[in-house]
N, C-alpha and C positions, 0 to 999 in steps of 0.2 A: 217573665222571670228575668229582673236585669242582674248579670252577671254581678257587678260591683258591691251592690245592697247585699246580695245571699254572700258574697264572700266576707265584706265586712262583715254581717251578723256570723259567719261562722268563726270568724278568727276573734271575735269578743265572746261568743260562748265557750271558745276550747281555751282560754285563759283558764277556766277553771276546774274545765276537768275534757279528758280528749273522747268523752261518748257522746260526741256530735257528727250528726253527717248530715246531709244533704237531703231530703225526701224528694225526688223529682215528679213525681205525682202533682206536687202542687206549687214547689220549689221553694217550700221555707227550711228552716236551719233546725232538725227536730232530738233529741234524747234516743238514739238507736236501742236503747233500752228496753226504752218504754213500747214502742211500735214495732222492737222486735225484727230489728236489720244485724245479721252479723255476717261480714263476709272473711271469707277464708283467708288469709295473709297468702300462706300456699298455694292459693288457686291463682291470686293475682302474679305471685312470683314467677311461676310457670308459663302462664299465658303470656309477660314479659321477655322471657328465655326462649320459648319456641318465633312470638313474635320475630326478635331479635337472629336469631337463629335461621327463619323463611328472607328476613332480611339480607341475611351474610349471603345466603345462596344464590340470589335474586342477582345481588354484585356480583359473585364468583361467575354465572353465567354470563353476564355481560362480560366482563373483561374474557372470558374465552371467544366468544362471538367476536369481538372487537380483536383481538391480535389473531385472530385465523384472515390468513389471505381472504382477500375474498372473491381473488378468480376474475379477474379484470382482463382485460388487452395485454397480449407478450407484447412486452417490451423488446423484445430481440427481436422479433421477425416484425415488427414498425420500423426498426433502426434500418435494416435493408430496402425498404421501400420509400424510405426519405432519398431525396438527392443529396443532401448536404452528408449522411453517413452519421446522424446524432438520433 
């Protein structure tokens, strides 16, 4: 299935009307119709929003991870066992 070919034939069949999609079974350009493909607007919307939503989390954990000290060598009691006093 080369990408190119199935999207041009999808974008010259939905000139004329938008109940076309994809069959990846075999990867031609088919009448959802006809074969009886109808998917939820809803289902995809939601799966979008929770995606998007495990997304935001994913960041917000990082950057807490990332501004927590993370408990390295005191700096103060180094300064004392330098000679120079820095």
């Amino acid at each position: 299935m080369k990408a190119e070919e199935v999207l041009a034939d999808l974008y010259a069949k939905t000139v004329d009307s938008n109940k076309f999609g994809i069959d990846v079974a075999d990867g031609k350009v088919k009448d959802i119709t006809e074969i009886g493909i109808f998917d939820c607007w809803e289902t995809k919307s939601w799966a979008m929003k929770l995606c998007v939503d495990s997304i935001l989390t994913i960041l917000k954990v990082d950057q807490i991870i990332m501004s927590k000290p993370s408990g390295g060598p005191n700096f103060e009691s180094q300064a004392a066992k330098r000679p120079d006093g820095y």
